[in-house]
C-alpha positions in Angstrom: 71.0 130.1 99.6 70.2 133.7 99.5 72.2 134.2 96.6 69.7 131.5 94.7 67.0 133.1 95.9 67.8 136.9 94.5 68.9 135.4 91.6 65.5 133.8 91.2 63.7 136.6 91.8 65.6 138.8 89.4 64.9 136.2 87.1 60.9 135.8 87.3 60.5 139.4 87.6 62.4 139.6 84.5 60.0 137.5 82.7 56.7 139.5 84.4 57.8 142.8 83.4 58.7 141.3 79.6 55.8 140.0 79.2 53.7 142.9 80.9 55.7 145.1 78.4 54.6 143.0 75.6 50.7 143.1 76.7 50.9 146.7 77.4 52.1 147.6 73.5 48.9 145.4 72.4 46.9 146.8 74.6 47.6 150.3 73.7 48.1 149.1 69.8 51.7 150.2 69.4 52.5 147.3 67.8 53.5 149.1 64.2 55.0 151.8 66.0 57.4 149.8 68.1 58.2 146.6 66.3 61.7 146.3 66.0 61.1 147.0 70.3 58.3 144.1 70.5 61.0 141.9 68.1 64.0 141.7 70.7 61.4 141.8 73.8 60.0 138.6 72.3 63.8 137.2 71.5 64.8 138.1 74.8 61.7 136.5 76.4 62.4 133.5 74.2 65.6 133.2 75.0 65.5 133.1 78.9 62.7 130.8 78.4 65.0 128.3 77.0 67.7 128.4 79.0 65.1 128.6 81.8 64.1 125.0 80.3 67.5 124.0 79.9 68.5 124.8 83.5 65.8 123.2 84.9 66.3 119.5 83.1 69.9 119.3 82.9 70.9 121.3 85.6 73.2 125.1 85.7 76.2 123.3 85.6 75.5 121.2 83.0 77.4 121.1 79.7 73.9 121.2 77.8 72.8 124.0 79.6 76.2 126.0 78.6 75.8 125.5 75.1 72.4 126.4 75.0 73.1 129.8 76.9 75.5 130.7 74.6 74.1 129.7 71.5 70.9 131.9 72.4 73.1 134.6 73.5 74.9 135.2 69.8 71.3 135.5 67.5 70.3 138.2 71.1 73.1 139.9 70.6 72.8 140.9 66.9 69.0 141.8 67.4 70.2 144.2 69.8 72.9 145.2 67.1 69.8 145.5 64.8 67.6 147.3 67.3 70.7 150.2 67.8 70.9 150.3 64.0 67.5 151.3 64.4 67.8 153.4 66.6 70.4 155.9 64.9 67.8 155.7 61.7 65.0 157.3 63.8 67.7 159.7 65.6 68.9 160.7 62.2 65.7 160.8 60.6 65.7 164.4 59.3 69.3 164.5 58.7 69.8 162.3 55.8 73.5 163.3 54.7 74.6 162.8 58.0 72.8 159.3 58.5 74.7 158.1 54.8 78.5 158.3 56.7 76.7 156.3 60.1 75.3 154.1 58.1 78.7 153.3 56.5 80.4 153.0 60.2 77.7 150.8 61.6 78.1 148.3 58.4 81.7 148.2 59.1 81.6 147.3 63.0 80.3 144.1 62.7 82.6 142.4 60.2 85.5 143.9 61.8 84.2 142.2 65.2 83.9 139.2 63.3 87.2 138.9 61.6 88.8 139.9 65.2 87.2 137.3 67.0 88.0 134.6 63.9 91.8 135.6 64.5 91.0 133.6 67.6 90.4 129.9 65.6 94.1 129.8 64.6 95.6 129.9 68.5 92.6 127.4 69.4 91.1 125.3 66.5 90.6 122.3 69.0 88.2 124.3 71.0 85.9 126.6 68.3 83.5 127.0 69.9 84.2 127.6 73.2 86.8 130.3 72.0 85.0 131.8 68.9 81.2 131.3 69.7 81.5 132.7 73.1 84.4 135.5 72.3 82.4 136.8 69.9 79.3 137.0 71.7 81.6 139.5 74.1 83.5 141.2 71.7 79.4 142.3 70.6 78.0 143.1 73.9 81.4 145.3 74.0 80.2 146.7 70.4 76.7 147.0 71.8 77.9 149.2 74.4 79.7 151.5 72.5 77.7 151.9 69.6 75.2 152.6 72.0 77.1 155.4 74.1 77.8 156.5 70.5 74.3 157.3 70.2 74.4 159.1 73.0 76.5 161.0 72.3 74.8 162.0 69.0 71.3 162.4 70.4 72.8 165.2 72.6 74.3 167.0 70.0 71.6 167.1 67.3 69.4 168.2 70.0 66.9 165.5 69.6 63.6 166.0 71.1 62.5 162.3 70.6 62.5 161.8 74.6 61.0 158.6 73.9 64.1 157.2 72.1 66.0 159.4 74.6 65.0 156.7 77.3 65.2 153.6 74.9 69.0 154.6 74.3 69.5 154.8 77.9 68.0 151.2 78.8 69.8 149.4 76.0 72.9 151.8 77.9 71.9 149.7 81.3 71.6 146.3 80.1 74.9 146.2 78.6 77.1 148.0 80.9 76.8 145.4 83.3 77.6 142.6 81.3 80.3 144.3 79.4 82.2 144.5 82.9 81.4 141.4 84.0 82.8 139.7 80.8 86.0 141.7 81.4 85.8 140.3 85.3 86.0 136.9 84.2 88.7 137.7 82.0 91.2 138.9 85.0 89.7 135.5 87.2 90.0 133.4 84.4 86.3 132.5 85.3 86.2 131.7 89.1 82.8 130.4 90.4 82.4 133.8 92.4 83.3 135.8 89.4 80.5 133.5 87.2 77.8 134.1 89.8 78.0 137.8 90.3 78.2 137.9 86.4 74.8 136.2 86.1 73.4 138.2 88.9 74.2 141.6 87.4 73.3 140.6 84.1 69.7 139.9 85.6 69.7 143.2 87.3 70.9 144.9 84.3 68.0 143.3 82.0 65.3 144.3 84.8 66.7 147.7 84.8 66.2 148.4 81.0 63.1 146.9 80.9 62.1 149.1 83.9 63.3 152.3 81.9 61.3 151.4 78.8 58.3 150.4 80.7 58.5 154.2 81.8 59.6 155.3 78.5 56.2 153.8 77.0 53.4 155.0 79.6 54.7 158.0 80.1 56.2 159.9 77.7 53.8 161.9 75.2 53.7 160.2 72.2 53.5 163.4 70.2 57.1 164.0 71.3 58.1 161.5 69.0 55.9 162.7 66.5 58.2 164.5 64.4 60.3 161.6 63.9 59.4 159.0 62.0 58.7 155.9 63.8 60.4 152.4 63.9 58.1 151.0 61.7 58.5 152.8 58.8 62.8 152.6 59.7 61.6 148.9 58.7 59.3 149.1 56.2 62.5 151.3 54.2 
């Protein structure tokens, strides 16, 4: 019972603080500035929404609830794939040579994660989706993460003094961390239902804790810190 009842309230202050986010970029009119941001808030939002839905008239442990969690987890994981494409656009924004051979790397990653996780139809073609939809959908959080450490990585060593994006590197760092490891947890349980319940619960936490750091990340860091770079907008627009 007290379980259910974190759980919830990771879950509704989840939704608060994305929607809150959302307001506050309107109501400081960042919405060109941040838009690929505002994009996966509002896919992330949507998705939990649905599943929310789903949850609540089939039931958790209902088979139409699993398909709809993972079939809104696979187009959330490629915006976030998007969003840290971004990302290394604005970080490499005055270093154009350098951004032509990342730009190569980053186009590579996903169809190698795809053709790795399609090696996995010919062991199980009586069961694709539960082995190819859902494999995937952790082989990219694992890509998320390391793409995303990655950046990191690079940020420190150009020297960036985009603080801002500093911050947005390090929340998209949270919220996949913890689902990363919990996806490799299941693995060695082969899915037990204590394993499946700390895995939602940290997922939560992580989400919450991302959103926290950008919430920071947007009302208080100066916005003329970023003002050298060019912002996610024009990334977009080119």
């Amino acid at each position: 019972m007290d379980s259910s009842i974190a759980s919830c309230v990771l879950q509704y202050s989840g939704y608060l603080i994305e929607g809150g986010l959302l307001l506050y970029l309107a109501w400081t009119r960042q919405w060109k500035k941040q838009r690929s941001i505002i994009f996966y808030l509002t896919a992330l939002l949507l998705a939990e929404l649905v599943r929310a839905y789903a949850g609540y008239k089939y039931g958790l442990d209902s088979r139409q609830y699993y398909y709809v969690y993972w079939c809104t987890d696979f187009p959330l994981v490629i915006s976030a794939i998007l969003l840290i494409w971004l990302f290394f656009r604005r970080a490499c924004s005055h270093e154009e040579k350098m951004w032509r051979y990342i730009r190569l790397v980053l186009a590579f990653a996903f169809p190698l994660v795809v053709g790795i996780s399609a090696y996995s139809i010919s062991r199980h073609q009586k069961l694709l989706f539960s082995y190819f939809t859902i494999e995937l959908s952790q082989n990219l959080y694992f890509t998320c993460l390391v793409l995303n450490t990655l950046l990191y990585i690079l940020l420190q060593q150009i020297q960036s003094t985009d603080d801002q994006l500093g911050l947005l590197v390090c929340g998209i760092g949270v919220q996949f961390a913890g689902p990363t490891a919990c996806f490799a947890l299941l693995q060695l349980t082969w899915g037990v239902q204590f394993a499946q319940s700390l895995t939602t619960s940290i997922m939560r936490l992580c989400t919450l804790g991302m959103l926290l750091v950008w919430g920071y990340a947007f009302a208080y860091v100066k916005a003329n810190k970023v003002a050298s770079s060019p912002v996610l907008a024009e990334v977009t627009i080119d």
